[in-house]
N, C-alpha and C positions, 0 to 999 in steps of 0.2 A: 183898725179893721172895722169899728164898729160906723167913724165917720163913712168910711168908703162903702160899708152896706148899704147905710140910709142915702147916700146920694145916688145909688143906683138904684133902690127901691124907689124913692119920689122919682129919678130918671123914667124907668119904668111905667110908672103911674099915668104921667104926662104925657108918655111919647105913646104909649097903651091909650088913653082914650083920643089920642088925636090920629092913632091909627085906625081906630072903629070910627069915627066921622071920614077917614079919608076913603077907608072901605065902603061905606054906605053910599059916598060921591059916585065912585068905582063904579058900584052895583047900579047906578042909574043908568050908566053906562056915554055920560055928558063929558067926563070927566078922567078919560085916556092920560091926558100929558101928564096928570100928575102918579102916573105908576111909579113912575122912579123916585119919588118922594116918599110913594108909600114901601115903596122896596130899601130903600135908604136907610129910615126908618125902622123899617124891620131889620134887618142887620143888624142895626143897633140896640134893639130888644134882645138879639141874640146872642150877642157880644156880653152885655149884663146879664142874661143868664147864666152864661158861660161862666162871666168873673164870679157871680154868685154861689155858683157852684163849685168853683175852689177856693172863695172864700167857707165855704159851709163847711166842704171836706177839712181844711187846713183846724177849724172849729169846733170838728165831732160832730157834723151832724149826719144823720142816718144815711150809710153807703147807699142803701137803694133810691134814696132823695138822691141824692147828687148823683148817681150812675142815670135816673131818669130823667132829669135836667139835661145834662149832656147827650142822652141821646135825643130827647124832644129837640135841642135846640139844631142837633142836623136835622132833622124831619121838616122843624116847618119853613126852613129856606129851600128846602127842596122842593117840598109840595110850592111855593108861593114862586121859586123860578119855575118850576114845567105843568102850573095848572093849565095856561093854555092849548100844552099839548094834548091835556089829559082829559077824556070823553069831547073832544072839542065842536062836535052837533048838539040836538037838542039837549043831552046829558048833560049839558057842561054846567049846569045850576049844581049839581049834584056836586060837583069840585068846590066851587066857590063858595056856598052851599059848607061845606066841609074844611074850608078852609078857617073859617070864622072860630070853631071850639079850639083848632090846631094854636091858632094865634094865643086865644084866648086864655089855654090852657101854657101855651110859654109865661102869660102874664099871671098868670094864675102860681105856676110854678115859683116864680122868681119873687114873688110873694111869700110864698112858705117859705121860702130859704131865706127871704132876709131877715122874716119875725125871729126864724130856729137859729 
């Protein structure tokens, strides 16, 4: 258990700062065709969260960790598929905008859980 932690925690790590560089491309707004790469990607932060998260539980580690893992990791594929629907005029910085701590905060997550 503990190998398959640490290779999802470095997974993580890696696929986590090449998704804030792919985000910042994104945010120039140059850089469209690679949405499905950053969506891809994200998936698969969420996928490791997920395993983290039943690795953690199967481990003892705090119900409310792992119940908030599991629910962050539905949140932020949801907000990251329908942000363009969401305030999609002038508003829509306010999504994207909020999209960033959403991410952040799964890598952040899947972090704790791998240390605990």
């Amino acid at each position: 258990m503990l190998k398959t932690t640490t290779v999802l925690q470095f997974w993580v790590r890696g696929i986590g700062a090449i998704m804030i560089v792919l985000g910042l491309l994104l945010w120039s707004g140059n850089f469209d065709r690679l949405i499905p790469i950053h969506m891809l990607l994200g998936i698969s932060i969420v996928l490791a969260l997920w395993t983290l998260a039943a690795l953690g539980a199967v481990a003892g580690v705090a119900r409310g960790l792992v119940a908030l893992a599991l629910v962050w990791g539905l949140i932020t594929p949801i907000l990251g598929l329908t942000q363009t629907r969401l305030l999609p005029t002038s508003g829509h910085w306010l999504i994207q905008v909020l999209h960033l701590p959403v991410g952040l905060g799964a890598i952040g997550q899947a972090e704790t859980l791998a240390r605990r």
